[in-house]
FIMARFI-715625 format. One record per residue: y, x, z of N, C-alpha, C in turn. Coordinates in pm, whole numbers, always signed. Layout:
+--------+--------+--------+--------+--------+--------+--------+--------+--------+
:    n.v :    n.u :    n.w :   ca.v :   ca.u :   ca.w :    c.v :    c.u :    c.w :
+--------+--------+--------+--------+--------+--------+--------+--------+--------+
:      Y :      X :      Z :      Y :      X :      Z :      Y :      X :      Z :
...
+--------+--------+--------+--------+--------+--------+--------+--------+--------+
% end
This chain:
+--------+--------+--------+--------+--------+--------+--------+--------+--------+
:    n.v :    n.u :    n.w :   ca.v :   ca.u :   ca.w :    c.v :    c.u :    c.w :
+--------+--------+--------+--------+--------+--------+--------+--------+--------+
:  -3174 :  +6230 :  +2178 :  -3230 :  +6207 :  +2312 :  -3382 :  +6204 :  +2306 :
:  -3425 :  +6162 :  +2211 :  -3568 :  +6112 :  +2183 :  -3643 :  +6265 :  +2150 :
:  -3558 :  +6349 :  +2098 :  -3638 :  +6506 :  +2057 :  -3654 :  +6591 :  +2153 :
:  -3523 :  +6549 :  +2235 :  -3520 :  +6642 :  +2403 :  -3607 :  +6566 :  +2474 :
:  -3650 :  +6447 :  +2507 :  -3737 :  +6390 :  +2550 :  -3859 :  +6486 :  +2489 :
:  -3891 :  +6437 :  +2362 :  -4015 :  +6493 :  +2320 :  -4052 :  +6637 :  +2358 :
:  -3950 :  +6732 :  +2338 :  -3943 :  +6904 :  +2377 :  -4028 :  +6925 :  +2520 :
:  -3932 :  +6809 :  +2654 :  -3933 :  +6810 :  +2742 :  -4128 :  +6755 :  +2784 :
:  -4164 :  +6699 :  +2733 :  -4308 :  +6652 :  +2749 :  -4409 :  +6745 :  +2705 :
:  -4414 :  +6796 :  +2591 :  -4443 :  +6934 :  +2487 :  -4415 :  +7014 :  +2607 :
:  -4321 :  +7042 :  +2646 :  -4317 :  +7189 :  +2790 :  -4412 :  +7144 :  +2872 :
:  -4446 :  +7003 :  +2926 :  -4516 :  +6974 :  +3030 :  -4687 :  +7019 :  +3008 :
:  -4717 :  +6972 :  +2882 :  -4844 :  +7039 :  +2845 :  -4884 :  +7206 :  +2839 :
:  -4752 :  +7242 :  +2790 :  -4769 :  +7380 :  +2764 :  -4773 :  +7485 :  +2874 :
:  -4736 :  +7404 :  +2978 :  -4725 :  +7490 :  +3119 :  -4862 :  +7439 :  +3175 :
:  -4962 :  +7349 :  +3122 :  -5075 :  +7344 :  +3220 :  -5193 :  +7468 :  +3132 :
:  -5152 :  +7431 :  +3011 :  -5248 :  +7569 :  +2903 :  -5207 :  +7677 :  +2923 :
:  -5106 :  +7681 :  +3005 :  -5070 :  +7870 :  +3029 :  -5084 :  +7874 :  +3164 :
:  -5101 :  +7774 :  +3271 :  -5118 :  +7825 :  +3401 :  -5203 :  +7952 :  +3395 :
:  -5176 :  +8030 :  +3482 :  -5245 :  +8168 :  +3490 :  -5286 :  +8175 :  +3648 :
:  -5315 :  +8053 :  +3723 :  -5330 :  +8074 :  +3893 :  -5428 :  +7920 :  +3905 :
:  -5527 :  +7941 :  +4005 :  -5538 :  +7812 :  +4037 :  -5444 :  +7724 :  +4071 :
:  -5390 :  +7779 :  +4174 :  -5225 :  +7727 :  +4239 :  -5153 :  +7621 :  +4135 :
:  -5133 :  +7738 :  +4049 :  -5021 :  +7685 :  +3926 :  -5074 :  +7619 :  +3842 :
:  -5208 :  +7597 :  +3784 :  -5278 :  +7467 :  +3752 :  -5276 :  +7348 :  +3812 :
:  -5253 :  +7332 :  +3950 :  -5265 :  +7195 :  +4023 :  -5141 :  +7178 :  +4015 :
:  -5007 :  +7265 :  +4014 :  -4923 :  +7225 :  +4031 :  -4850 :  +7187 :  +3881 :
:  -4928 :  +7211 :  +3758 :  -4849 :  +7154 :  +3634 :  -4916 :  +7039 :  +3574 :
:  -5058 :  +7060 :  +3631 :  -5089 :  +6932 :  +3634 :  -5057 :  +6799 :  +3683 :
:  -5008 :  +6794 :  +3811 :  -4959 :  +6718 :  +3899 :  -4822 :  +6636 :  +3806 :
:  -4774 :  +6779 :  +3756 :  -4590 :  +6763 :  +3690 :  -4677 :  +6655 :  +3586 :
:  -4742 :  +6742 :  +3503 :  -4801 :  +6648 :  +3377 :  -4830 :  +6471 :  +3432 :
:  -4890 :  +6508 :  +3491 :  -4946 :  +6360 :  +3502 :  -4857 :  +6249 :  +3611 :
:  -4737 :  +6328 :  +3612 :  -4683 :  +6211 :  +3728 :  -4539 :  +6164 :  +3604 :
:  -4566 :  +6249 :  +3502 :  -4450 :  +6244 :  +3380 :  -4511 :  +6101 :  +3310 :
:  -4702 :  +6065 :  +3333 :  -4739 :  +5926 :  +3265 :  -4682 :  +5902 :  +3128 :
:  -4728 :  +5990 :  +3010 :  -4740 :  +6006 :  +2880 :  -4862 :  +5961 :  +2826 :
:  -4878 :  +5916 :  +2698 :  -4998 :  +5917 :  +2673 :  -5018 :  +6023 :  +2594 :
:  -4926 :  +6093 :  +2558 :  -4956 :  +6245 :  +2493 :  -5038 :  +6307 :  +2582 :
:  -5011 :  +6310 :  +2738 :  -5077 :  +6398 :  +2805 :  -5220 :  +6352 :  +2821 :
:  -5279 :  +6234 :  +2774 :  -5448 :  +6226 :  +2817 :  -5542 :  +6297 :  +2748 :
:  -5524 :  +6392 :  +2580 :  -5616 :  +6481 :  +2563 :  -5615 :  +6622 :  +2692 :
:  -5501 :  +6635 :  +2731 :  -5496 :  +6756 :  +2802 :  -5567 :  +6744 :  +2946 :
:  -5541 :  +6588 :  +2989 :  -5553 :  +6576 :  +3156 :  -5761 :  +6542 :  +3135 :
:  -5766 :  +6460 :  +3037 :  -5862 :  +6513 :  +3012 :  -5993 :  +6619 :  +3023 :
:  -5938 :  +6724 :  +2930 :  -6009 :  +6846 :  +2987 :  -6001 :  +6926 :  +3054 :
:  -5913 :  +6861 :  +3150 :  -5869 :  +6941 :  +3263 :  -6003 :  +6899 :  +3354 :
:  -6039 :  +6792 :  +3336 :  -6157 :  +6751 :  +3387 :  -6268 :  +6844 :  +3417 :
:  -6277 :  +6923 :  +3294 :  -6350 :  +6996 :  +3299 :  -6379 :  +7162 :  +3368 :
:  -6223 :  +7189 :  +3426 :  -6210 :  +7307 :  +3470 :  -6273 :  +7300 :  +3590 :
:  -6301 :  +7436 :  +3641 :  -6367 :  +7461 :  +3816 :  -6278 :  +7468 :  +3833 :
:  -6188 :  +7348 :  +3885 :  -6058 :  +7381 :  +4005 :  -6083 :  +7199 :  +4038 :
:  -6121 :  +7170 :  +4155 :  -6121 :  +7022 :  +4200 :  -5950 :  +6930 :  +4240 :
:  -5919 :  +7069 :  +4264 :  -5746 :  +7001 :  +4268 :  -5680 :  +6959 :  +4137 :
:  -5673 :  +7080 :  +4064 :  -5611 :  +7002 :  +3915 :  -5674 :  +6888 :  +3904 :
:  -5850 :  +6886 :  +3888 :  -5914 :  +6776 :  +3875 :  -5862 :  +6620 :  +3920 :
:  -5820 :  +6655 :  +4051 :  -5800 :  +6513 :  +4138 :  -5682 :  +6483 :  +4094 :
:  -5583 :  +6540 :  +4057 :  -5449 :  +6537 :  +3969 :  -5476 :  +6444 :  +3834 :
:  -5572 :  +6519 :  +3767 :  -5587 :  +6458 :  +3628 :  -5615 :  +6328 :  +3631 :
:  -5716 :  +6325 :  +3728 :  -5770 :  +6137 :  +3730 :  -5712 :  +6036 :  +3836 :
:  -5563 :  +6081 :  +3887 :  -5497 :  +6018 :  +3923 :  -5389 :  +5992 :  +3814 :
:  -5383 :  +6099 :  +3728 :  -5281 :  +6078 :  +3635 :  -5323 :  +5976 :  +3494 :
:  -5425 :  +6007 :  +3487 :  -5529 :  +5880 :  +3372 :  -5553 :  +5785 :  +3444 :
:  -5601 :  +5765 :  +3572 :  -5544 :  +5600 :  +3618 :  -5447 :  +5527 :  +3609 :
:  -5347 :  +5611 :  +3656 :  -5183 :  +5561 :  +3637 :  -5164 :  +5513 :  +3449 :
:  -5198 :  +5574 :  +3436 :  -5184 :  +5583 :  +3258 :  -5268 :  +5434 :  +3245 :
:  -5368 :  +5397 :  +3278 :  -5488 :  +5270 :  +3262 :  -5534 :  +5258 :  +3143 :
:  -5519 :  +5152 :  +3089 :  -5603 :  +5150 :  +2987 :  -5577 :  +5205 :  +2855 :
:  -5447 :  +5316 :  +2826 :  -5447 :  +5352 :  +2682 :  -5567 :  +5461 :  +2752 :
:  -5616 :  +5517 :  +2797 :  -5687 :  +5659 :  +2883 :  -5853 :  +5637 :  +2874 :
:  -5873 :  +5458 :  +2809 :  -6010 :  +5468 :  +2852 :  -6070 :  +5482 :  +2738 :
:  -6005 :  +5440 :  +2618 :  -6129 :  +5526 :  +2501 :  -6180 :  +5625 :  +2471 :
:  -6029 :  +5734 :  +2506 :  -6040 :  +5907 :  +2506 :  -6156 :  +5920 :  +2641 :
:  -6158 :  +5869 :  +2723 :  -6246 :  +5940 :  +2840 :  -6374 :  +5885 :  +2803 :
:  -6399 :  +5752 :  +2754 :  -6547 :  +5728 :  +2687 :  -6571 :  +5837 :  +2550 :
:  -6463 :  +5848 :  +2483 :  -6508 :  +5919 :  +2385 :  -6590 :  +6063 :  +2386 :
:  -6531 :  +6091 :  +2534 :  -6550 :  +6283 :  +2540 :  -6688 :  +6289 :  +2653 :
:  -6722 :  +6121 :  +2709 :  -6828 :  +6165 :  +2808 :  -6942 :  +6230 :  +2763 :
:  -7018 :  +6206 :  +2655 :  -7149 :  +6282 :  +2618 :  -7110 :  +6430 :  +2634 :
:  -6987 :  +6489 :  +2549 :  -7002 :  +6575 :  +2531 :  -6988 :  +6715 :  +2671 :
:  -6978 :  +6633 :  +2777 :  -6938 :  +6647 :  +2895 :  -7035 :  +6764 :  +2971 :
:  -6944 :  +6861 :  +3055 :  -7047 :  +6910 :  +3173 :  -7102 :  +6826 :  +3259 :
:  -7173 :  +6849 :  +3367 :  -7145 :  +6745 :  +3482 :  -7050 :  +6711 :  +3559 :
:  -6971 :  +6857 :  +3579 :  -6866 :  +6794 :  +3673 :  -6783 :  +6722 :  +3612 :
:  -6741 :  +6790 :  +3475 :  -6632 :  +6696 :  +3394 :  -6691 :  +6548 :  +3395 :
:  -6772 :  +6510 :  +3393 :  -6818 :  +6383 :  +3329 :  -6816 :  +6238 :  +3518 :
:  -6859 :  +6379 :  +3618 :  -6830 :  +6290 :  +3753 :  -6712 :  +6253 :  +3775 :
:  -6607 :  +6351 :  +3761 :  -6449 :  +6338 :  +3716 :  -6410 :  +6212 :  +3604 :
:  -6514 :  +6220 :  +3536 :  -6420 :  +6125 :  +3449 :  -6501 :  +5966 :  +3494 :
:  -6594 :  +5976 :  +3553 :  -6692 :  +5833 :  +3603 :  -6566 :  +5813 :  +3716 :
:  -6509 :  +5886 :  +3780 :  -6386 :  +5842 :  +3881 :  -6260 :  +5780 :  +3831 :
:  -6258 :  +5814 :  +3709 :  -6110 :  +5775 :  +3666 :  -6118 :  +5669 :  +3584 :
:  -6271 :  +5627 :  +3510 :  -6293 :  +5489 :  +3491 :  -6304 :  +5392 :  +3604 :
:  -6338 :  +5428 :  +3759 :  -6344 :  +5342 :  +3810 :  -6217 :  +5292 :  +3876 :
:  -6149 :  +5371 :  +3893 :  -6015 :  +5352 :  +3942 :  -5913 :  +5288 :  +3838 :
:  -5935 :  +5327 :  +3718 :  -5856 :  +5224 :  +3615 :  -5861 :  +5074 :  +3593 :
:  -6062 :  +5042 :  +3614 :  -6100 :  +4907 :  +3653 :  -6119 :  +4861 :  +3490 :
:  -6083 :  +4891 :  +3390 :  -6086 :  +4848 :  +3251 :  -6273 :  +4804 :  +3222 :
:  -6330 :  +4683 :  +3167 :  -6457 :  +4696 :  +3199 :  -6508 :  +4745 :  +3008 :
:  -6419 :  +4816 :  +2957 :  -6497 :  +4906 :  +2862 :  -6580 :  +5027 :  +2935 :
:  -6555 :  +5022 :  +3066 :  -6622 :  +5125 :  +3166 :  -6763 :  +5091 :  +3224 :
:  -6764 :  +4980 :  +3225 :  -6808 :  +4883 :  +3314 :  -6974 :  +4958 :  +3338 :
:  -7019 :  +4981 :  +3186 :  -7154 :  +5018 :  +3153 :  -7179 :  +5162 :  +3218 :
:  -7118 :  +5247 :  +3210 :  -7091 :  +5378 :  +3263 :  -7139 :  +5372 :  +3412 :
:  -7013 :  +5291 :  +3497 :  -7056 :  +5275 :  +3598 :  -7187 :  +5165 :  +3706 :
:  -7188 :  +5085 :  +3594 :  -7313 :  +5034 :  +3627 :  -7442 :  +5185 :  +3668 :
:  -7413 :  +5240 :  +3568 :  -7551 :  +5341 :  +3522 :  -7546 :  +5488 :  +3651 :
:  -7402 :  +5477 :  +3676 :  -7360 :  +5590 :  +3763 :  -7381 :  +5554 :  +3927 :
:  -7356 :  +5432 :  +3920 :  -7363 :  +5374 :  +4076 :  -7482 :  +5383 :  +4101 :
:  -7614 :  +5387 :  +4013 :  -7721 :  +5396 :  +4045 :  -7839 :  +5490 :  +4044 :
:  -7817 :  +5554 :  +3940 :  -7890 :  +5707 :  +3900 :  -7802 :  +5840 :  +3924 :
:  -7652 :  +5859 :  +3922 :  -7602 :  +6009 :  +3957 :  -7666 :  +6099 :  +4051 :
:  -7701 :  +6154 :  +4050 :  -7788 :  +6263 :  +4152 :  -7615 :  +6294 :  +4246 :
:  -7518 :  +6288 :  +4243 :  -7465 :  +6294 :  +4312 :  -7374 :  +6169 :  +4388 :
:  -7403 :  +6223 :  +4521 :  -7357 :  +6061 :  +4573 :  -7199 :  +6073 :  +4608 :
:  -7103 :  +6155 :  +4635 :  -6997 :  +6109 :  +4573 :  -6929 :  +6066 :  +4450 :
:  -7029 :  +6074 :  +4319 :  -7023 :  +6003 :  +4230 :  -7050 :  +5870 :  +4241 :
:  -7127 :  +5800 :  +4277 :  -7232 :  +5747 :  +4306 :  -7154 :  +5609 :  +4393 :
:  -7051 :  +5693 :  +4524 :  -7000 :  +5646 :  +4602 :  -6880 :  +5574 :  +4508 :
:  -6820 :  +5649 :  +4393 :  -6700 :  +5613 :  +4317 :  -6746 :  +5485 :  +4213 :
:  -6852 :  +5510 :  +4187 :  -6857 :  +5385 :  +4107 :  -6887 :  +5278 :  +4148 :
:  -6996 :  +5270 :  +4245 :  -7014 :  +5191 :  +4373 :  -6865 :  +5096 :  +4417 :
:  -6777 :  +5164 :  +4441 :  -6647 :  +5116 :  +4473 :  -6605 :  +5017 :  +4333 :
:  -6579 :  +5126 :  +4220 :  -6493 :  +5097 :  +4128 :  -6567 :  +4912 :  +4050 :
:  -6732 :  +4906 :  +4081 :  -6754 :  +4792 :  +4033 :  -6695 :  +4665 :  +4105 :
:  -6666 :  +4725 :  +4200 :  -6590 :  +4543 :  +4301 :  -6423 :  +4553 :  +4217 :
:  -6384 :  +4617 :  +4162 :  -6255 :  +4587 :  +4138 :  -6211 :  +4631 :  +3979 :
:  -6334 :  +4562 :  +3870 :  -6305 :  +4549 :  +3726 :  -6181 :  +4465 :  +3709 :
:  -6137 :  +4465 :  +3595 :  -6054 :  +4346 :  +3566 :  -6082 :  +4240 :  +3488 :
:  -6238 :  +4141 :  +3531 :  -6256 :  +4091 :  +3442 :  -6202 :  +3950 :  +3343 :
:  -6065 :  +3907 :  +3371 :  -5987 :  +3834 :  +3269 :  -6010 :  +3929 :  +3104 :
:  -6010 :  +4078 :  +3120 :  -5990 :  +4114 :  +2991 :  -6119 :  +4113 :  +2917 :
:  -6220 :  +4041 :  +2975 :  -6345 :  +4071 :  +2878 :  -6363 :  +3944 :  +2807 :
:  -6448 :  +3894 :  +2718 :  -6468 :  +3766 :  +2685 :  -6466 :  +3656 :  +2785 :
:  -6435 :  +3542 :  +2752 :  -6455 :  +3508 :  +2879 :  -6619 :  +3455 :  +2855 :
:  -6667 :  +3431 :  +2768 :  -6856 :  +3401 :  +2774 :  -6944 :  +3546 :  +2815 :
:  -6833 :  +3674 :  +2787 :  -6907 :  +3805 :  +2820 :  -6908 :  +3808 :  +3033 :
:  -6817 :  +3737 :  +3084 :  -6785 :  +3789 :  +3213 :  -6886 :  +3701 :  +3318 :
:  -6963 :  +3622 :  +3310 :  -7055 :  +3585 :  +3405 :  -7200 :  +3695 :  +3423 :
:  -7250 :  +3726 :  +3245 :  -7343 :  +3805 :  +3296 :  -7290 :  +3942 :  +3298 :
:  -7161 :  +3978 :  +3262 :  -7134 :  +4110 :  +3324 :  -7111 :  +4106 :  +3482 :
:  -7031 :  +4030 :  +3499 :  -7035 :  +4016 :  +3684 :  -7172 :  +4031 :  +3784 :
:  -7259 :  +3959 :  +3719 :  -7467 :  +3932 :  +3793 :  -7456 :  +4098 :  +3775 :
:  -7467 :  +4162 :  +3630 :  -7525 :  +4298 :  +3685 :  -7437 :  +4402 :  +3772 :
:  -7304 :  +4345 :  +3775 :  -7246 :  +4437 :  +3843 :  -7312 :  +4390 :  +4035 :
:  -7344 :  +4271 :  +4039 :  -7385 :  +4226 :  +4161 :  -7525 :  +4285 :  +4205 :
:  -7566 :  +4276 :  +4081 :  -7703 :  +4345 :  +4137 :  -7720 :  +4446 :  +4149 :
:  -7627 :  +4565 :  +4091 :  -7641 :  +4686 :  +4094 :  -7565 :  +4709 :  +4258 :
:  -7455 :  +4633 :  +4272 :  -7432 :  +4679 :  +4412 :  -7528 :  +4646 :  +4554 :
:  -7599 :  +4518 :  +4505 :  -7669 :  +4487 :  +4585 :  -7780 :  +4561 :  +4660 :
:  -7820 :  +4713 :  +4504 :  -7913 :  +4770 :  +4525 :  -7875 :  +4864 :  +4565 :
:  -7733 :  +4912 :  +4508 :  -7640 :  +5055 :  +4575 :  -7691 :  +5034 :  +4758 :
:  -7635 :  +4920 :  +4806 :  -7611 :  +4899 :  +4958 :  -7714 :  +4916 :  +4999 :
:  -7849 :  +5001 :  +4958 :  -7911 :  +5035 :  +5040 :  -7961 :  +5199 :  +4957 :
:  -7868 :  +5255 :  +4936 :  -7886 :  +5407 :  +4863 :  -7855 :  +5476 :  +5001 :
:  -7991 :  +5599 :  +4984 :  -8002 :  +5679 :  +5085 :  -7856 :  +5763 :  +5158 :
:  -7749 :  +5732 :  +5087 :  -7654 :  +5869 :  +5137 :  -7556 :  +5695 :  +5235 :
:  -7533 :  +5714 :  +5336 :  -7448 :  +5602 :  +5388 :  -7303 :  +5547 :  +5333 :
:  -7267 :  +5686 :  +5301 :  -7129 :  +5668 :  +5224 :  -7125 :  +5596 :  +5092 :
:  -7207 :  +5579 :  +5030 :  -7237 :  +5498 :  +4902 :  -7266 :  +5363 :  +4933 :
:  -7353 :  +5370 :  +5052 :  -7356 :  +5211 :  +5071 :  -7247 :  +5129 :  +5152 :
:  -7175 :  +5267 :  +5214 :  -7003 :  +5188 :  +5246 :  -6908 :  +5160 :  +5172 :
:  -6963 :  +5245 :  +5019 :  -6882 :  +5163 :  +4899 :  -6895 :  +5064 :  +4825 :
:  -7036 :  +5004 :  +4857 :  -7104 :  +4969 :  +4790 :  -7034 :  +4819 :  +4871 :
:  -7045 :  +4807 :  +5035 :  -6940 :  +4687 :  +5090 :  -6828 :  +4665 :  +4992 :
:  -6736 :  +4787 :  +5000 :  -6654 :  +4769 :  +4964 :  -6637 :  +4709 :  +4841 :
:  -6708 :  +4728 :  +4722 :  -6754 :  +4690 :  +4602 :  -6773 :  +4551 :  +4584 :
:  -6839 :  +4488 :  +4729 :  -6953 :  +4345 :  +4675 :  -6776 :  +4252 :  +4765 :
:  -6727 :  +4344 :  +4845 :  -6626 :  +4237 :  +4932 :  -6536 :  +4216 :  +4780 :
:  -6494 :  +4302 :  +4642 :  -6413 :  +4335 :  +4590 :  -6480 :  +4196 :  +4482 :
:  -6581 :  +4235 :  +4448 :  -6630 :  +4150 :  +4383 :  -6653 :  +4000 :  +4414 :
:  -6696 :  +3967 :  +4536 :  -6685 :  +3842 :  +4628 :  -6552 :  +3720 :  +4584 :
:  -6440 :  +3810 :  +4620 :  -6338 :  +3747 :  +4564 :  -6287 :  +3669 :  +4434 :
:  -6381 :  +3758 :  +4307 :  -6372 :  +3768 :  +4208 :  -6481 :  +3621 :  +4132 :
:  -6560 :  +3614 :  +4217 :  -6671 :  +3505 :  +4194 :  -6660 :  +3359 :  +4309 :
:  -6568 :  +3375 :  +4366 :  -6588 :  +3263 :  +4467 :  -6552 :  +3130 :  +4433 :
:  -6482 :  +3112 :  +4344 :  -6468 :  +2961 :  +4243 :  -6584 :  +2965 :  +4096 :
:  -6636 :  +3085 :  +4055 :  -6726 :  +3061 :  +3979 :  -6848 :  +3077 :  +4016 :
:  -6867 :  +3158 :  +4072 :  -7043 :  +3161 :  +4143 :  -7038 :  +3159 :  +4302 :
:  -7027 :  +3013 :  +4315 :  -7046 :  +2999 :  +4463 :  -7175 :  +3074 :  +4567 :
:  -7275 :  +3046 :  +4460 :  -7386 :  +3051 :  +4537 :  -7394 :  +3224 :  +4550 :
:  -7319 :  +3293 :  +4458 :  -7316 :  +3472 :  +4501 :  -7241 :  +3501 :  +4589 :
:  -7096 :  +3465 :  +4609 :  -7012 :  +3450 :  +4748 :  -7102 :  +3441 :  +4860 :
:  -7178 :  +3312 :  +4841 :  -7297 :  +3252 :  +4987 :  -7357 :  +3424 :  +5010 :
:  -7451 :  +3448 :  +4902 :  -7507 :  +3566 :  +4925 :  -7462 :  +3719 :  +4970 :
:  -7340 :  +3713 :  +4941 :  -7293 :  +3840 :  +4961 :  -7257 :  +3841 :  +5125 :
:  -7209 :  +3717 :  +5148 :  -7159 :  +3655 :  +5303 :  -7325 :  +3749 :  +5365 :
:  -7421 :  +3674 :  +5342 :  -7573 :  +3678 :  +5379 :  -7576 :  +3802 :  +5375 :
:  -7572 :  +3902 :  +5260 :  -7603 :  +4018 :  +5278 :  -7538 :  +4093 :  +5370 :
:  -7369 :  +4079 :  +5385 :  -7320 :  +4142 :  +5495 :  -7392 :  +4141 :  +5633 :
:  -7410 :  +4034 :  +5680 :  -7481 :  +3978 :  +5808 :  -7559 :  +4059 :  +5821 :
:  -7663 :  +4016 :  +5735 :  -7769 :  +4142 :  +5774 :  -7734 :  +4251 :  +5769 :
:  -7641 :  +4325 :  +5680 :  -7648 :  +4500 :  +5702 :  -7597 :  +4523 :  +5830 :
:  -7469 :  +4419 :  +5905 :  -7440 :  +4456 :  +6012 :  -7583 :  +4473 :  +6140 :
:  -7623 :  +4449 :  +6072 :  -7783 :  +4410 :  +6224 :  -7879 :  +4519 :  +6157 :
:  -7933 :  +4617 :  +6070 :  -7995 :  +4695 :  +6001 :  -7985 :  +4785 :  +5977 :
:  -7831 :  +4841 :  +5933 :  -7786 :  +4922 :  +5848 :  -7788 :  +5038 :  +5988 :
:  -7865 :  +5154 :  +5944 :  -7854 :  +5287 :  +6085 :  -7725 :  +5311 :  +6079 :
:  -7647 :  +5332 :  +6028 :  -7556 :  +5408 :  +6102 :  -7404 :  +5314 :  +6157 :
:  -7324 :  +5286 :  +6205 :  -7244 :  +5268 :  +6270 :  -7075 :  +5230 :  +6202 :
:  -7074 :  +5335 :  +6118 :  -6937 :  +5260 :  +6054 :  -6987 :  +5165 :  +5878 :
:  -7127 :  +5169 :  +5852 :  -7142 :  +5084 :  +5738 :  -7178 :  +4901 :  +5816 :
:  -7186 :  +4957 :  +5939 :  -7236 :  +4822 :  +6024 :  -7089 :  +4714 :  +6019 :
:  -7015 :  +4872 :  +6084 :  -6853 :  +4804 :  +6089 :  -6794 :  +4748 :  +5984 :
:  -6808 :  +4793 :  +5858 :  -6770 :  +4767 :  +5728 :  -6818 :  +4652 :  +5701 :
:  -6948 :  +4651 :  +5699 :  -6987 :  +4469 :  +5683 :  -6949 :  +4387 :  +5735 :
:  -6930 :  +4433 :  +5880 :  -6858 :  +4329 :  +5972 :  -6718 :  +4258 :  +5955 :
:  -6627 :  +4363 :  +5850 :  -6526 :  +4352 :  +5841 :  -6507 :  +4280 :  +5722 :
:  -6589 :  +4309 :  +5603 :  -6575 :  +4227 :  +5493 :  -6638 :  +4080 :  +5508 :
:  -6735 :  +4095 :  +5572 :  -6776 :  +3920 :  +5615 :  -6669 :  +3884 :  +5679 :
:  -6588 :  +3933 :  +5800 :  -6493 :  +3835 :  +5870 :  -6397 :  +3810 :  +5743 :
:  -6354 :  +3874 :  +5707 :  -6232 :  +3887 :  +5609 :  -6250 :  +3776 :  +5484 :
:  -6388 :  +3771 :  +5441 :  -6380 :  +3680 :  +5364 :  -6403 :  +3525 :  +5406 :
:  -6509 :  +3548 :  +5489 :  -6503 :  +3449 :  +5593 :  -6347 :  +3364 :  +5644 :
:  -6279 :  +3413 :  +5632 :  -6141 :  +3388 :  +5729 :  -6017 :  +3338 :  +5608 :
:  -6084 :  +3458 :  +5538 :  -5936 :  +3396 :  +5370 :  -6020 :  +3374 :  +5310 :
:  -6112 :  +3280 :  +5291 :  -6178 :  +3199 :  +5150 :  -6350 :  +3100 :  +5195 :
+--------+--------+--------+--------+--------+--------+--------+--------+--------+
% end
C-alpha cells in the first residue's frame, strides 16, 4: 500500500515537470499541492519561479497548507531567487505565519518596490505564531513587527496600508495581556487613520478594527 501510495505521489510530481500548457501547469499543480506531501515542496517551490501566476498561486497555497515543514526549503532558495519567485515565496511565508519568516517579512513590508508584495507581508506580520519562538525572543520580536506596521500604515500605495490595519488589528490581539500600553496605541492609531487616511475604504478598515477590538477586548 505504502509503494502504490509512493508511485501515486511520484506521478503527481511528474505530471507538473511534463506539463506542456500553461493550462496544464495550474492544473497539476493544483493536483500536487492539494495531495499536501512534503515530497512535493522542492517542486511547488520552483514552481515559484515560473511566468505562469496561476500555477504560482497554487504553489503557495499548497506550501501554506503544508506550514511549517515548507519554511526552511523556501528560506533556503530565497537568495538564489528571481524577483518574482522570491515575491511568491515572501507570500507563502506570510501565510504560513512560522516566525523563522518573521525577518524576511519585516524587510519586505517595508522596502519591496512592489506593493502587492509589500501588501502580503504587511498582512502576514499581524498573524505570526508567536508561542513558537523563545519566549524571551517574542517581546522584542513583536515591537519590531509593531513598528514596522506602524510605518507600513502610512506607505504610499493604499492597499498596503489596508494591510497594514489588518496586520496591527492581528497583532493587537496578540499583545493585549502583554503590552497593554501597544493595544492603547494601536486603538490611537486607528482613530486617527479613520479621520486622515485619503481614501475611503482604509478609513473604513480602521473603523472596523478599532470597533472590533474595542468591543471584544
Amino acid at each position: 500500500m505504502k509503494n502504490q501510495s509512493s508511485t501515486a505521489d511520484h506521478q503527481l510530481i511528474q505530471a507538473v515537470e511534463k506539463a506542456d500548457s500553461s493550462l496544464g501547469l495550474i492544473n497539476t499543480v493544483k493536483n500536487l499541492a492539494a495531495a499536501q506531501m512534503e515530497e512535493a515542496i522542492p517542486t511547488l517551490i520552483t514552481v515559484l519561479g515560473y511566468n505562469n501566476p496561476g500555477a504560482a498561486v497554487a504553489a503557495v497555497d499548497g506550501l501554506v497548507e503544508l506550514g511549517e515543514p515548507a519554511v526552511l526549503p523556501v528560506l533556503e532558495t530565497l537568495d538564489g531567487y528571481n524577483y518574482g519567485a522570491r515575491a511568491w515565496a515572501v507570500r507563502a511565508l506570510a501565510g504560513i505565519g512560522d516566525p523563522r519568516g518573521l525577518d524576511i517579512l519585516l524587510d519586505a513590508a517595508v522596502n519591496d518596490f512592489s506593493f502587492s508584495v509589500r501588501r502580503g507581508a504587511a498582512r502576514g506580520l499581524g498573524f505570526i505564531h508567536w508561542p513558537k519562538l523563545p519566549q524571551k525572543e517574542v517581546s522584542d520580536a513583536q515591537q519590531n513587527a509593531f513598528q514596522t506596521l506602524l510605518q507600513v500604515s502610512q506607505d504610499s500605495e493604499w492597499v498596503v496600508r489596508y494591510a497594514a490595519i489588518v496586520g496591527l488589528q492581528g497583532l493587537a490581539k496578540a499583545v493585549k495581556a502583554t503590552h497593554p500600553k501597544w493595544f492603547k496605541d494601536i486603538l490611537i492609531h486607528f482613530e486617527k487613520m479613520t479621520k486622515i487616511d485619503t481614501i475611503l475604504a482604509v478609513r473604513a478598515r480602521a473603523k472596523k478594527a478599532f470597533e472590533e477590538l474595542n468591543s471584544k477586548y
